[in-house]
N, C-alpha and C positions, 0 to 999 in steps of 0.2 A: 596168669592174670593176677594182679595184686592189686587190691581195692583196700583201702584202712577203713576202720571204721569212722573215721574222720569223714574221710572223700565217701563215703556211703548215705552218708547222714545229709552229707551235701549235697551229693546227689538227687537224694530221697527231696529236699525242702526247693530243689531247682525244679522237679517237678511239682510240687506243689503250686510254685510261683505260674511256670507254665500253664499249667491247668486254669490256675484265674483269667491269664493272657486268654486263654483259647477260647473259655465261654465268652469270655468280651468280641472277639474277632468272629466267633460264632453267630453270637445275637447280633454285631456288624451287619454280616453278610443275610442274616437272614432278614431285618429289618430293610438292609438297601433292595432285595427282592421284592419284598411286599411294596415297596413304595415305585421300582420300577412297574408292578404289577399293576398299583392306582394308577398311575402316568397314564398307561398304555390302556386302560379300560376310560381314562377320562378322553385320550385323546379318539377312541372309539367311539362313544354317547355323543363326541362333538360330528361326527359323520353320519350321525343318526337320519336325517333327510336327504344324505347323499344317495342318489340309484347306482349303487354300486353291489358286486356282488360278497358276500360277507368274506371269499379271501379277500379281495382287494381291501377290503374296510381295516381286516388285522394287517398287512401287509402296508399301507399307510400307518396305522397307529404304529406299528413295530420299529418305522423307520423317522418319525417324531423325535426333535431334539431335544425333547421333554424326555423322551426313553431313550434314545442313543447314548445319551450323556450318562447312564445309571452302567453301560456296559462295561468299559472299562474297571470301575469302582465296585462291581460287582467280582472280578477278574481278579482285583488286588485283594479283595476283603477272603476272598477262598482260597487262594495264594496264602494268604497269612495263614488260617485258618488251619489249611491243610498240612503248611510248611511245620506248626505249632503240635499238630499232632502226631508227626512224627520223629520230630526231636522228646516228646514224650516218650512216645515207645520207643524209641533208641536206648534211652537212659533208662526203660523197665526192661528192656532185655539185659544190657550190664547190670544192674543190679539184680535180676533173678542168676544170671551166670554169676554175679559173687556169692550167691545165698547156695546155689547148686555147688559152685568150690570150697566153699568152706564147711557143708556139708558133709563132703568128700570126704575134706579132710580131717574135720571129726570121727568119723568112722573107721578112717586108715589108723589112728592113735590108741 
């Protein structure tokens, strides 16, 4: 494996960029949660005087177009998220395998 310290460096500053991506895709998904969460507790408090028993009450709110509509967008925001952190740790495996090779190859000299 040949890595220059060129493409190392680039490497190193792609993850960096990544990492801003991932907290932004992070607080994403973690903000459209909470706000699916409001949806579905508002769409609850509106069944307040319904005689129903409290599955059916979540079971109704869960299926509200106020809340259905967060699912998908919830789907893509973790999708990014998750897809973001593993091209991170792709590019810190290659770079510790160059830091372990060149290592090596200090040592062999």
């Amino acid at each position: 494996m040949r890595l220059g310290d060129e493409e190392l460096e680039k490497m190193i500053h792609e993850i960096s960029i990544m990492g801003s991506k991932l907290a932004k895709a992070e607080s994403t998904y973690e903000r459209l949660v909470y706000e699916m969460k409001h949806q579905k507790d508002l769409a609850f408090i509106n069944l307040k005087g319904e005689k129903m028993t409290l599955k059916e009450k979540e079971a109704i709110a869960n299926t509200q177009p106020e809340v259905s509509e967060y699912y998908n967008k919830i789907a893509k925001a973790k999708e990014e998220y998750l897809g973001l952190r593993h091209k991170i740790k792709a590019r810190e495996i290659w770079c510790d395998m160059f830091r372990s090779l060149n290592s090596s190859k200090k040592r062999a000299m």
